[in-house]
C-alpha positions in Angstrom: -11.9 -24.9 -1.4 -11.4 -25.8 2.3 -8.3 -24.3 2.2 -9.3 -20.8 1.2 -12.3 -21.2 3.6 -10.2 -21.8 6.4 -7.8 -18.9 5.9 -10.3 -16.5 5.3 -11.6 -16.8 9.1 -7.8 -17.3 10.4 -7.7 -14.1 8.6 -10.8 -12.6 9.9 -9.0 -13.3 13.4 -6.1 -12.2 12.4 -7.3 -8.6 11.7 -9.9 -8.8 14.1 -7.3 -9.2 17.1 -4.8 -6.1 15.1 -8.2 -3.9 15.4 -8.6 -4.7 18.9 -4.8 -3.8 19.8 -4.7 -0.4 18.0 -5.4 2.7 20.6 -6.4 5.5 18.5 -9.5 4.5 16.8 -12.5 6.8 15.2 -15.6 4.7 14.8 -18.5 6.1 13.2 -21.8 4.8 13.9 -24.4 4.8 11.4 -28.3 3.8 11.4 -29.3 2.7 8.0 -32.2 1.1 5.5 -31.4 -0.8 2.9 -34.4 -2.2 0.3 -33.5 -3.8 -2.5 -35.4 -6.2 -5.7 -33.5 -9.8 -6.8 -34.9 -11.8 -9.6 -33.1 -14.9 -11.0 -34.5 -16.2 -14.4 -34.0 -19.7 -14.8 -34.4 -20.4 -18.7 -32.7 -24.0 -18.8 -31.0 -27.0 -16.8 -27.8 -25.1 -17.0 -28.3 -21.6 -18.0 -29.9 -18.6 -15.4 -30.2 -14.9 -15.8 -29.6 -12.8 -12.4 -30.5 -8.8 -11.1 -30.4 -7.7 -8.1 -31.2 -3.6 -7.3 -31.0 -1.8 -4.1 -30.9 1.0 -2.8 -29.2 2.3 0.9 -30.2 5.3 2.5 -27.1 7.5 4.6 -27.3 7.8 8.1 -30.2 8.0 10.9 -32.5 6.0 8.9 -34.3 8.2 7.0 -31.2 10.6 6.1 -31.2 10.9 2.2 -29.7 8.4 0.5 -26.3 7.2 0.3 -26.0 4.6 -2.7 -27.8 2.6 -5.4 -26.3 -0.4 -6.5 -27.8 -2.6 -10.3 -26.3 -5.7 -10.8 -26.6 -8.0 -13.7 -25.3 -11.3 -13.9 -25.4 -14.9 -15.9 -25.5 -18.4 -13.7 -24.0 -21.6 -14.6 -25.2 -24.7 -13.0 -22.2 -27.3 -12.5 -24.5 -29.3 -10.6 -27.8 -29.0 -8.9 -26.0 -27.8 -5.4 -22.7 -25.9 -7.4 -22.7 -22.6 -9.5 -20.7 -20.3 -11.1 -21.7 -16.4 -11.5 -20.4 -13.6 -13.2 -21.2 -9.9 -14.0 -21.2 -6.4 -14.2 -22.4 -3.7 -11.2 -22.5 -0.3 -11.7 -23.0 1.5 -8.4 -23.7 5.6 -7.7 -22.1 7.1 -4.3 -24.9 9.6 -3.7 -22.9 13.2 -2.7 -20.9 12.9 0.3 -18.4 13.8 2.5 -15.6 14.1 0.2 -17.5 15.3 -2.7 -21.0 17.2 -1.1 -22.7 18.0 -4.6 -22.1 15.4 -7.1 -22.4 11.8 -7.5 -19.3 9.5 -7.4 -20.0 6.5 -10.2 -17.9 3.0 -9.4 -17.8 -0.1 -12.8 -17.3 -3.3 -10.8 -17.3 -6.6 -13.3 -17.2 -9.9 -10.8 -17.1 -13.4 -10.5 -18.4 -16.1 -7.6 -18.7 -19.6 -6.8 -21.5 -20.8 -4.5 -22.6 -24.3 -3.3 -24.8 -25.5 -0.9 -25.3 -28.5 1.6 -28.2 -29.8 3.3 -29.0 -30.8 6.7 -32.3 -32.1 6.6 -34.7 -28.9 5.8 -31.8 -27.1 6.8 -29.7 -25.7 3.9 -26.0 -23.7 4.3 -25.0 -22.0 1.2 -21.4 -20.7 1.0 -19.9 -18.7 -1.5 -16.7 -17.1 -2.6 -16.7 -14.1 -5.3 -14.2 -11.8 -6.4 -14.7 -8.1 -7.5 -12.9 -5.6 -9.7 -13.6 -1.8 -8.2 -12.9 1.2 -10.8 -13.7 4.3 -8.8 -14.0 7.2 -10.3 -11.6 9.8 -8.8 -13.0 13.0 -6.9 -11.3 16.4 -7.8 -13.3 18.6 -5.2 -16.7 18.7 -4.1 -18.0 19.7 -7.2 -16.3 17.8 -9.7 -14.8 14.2 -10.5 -11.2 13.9 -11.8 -9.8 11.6 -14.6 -9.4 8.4 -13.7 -10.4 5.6 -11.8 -9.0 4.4 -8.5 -8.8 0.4 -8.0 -8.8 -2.3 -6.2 -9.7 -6.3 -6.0 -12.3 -7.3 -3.3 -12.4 -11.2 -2.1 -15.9 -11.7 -0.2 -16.6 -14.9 1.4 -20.1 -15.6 2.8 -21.3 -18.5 4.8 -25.1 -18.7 5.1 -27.9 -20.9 7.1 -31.8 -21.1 6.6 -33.8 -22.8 9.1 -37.6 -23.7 8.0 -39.2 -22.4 10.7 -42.7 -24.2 9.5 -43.1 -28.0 8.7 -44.4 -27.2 5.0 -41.7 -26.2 2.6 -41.7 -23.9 0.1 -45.2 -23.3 0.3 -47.1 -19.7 0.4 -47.1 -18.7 4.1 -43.9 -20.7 5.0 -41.6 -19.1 7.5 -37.3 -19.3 7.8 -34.7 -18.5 9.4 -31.9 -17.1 7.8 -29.0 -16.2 8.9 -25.0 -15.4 7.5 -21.9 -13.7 8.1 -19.4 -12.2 5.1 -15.9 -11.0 5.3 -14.7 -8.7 2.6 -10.5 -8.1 2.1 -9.3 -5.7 -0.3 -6.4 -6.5 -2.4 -4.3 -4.2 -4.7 -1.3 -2.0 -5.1 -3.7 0.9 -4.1 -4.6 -0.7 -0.3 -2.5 0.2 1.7 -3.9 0.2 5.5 -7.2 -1.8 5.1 -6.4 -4.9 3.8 -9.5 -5.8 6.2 -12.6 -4.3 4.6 -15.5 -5.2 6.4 -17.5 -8.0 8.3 -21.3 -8.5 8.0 -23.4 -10.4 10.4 -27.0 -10.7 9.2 -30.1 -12.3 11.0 -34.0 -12.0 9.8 -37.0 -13.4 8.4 -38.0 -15.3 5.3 -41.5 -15.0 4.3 -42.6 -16.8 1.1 -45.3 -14.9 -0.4 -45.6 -17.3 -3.7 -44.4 -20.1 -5.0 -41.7 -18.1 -6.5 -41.7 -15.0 -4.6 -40.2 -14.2 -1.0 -39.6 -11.4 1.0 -36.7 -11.2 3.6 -37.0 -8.3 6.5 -33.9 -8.7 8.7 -31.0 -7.2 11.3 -27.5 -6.5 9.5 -24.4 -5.4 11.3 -21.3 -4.0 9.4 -17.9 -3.2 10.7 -15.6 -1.7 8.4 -12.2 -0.1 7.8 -11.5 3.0 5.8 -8.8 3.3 4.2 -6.7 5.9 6.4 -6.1 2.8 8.7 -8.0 4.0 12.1 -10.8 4.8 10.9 -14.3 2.7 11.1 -17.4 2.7 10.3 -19.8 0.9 12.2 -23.4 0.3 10.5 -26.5 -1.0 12.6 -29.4 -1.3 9.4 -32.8 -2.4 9.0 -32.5 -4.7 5.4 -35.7 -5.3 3.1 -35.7 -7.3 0.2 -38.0 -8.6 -2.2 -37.2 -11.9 -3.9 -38.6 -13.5 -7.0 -37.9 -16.6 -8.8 -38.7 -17.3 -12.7 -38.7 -21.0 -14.2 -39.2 -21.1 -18.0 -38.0 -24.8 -18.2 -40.6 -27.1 -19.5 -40.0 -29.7 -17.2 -37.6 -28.7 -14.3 -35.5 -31.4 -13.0 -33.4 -29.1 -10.9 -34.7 -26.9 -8.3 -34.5 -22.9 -8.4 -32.8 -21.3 -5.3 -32.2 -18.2 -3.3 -29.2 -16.3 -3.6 -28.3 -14.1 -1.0 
């Protein structure tokens, strides 16, 4: 697993430094809000049901909306710290600039690992997932063609909360939270942007419950399209609600927060 960590950030260097070099570059700066619902049912020792629902709004803020993502998933608890995750997300590309009046629908079944270490009352969570993108192809802007396009997407995510308060998990307790992700595309369709994107997140934890949360934080994206010199670069506002269900009779293992 430390061997797929490490190459993932020389990687991320890698890529990082080939961006850097190339002269002709078109980066496209976006503002953005991005709200979004996660619940994780936890109905035995081993066995957890996840969703997760957001929605993204397209450009200046408050510029319509560019996509709404469901995702349903099961958990697996290998141990109390290590997990296993896997599911379907069925995401809508509101119109855009490659089809202005209709929707583009992508099917994306996927599969991650997570585990987490603790420092203390510090906690780093890591994961590594893998994704399978059908795309539905776009005929003009007012109609989709047959097919799908596709691609594989590895995402790796490193993430750190720091209590901010002395109580734990208590109503009223504050964290810091913080992560960074790297996404690479894989397939016979990628061709230029084997690099997808890099998000650097930092915000607020509020817990609001015993079992609810709310996170209001800073998220930076950089990300390649797939013509190769082209970039977008997203500065957004993210807002997400958190809630945590425990139908065990007598827990012995405790719930936690995905991403």
């Amino acid at each position: 697993m430390m061997k797929i960590i490490i190459f993932c950030c020389t990687f991320m260097v890698f890529t990082t430094s080939n961006v850097k070099a190339q002269t002709t570059k078109n980066i496209d700066h976006i503002n953005q809000l991005w709200f979004g619902y996660v619940n994780q049912i936890r109905v035995s020792n081993k066995w957890e049901l996840w969703t997760d629902v957001n929605l993204r709004t397209k450009r200046k803020f408050v510029n319509n909306f560019s996509v709404g993502i469901a995702r349903l998933g099961i958990t697996y608890y290998i141990s109390p710290t290590i997990k296993l995750r896997a599911g379907f997300a069925w995401i809508d590309y509101f119109p855009g600039d490659n089809h202005k009046n209709i929707t583009q629908p992508e099917h994306r079944p996927w599969q991650q690992i997570q585990w987490q270490t603790k420092y203390g009352k510090n906690t780093m969570v890591q994961s590594l997932g893998l994704e399978e993108r059908f795309r539905r192809k776009i005929l003009n802007d007012d109609e989709l063609a047959r097919g799908y396009n596709f691609n594989y997407r590895v995402r790796y995510n490193l993430r750190f909360e720091i209590p901010l308060d002395k109580k734990e998990k208590t109503p009223g307790n504050l964290s810091l939270v913080a992560y960074d992700e790297i996404d690479i595309n894989a397939g016979k369709e990628i061709v230029n942007n084997y690099f997808d994107q890099n998000r650097l997140y930092a915000g607020l934890k509020f817990r609001t419950g015993a079992s609810t949360n709310v996170q209001l934080g800073y998220l930076n994206i950089f990300q390649q399209q797939s013509a190769g010199n082209q970039y977008k670069s997203v500065q957004l506002i993210r807002l997400f609600f958190y809630q945590n269900i425990d139908l065990r009779h007598n827990p012995s293992v405790e719930v936690t927060t995905s991403k």
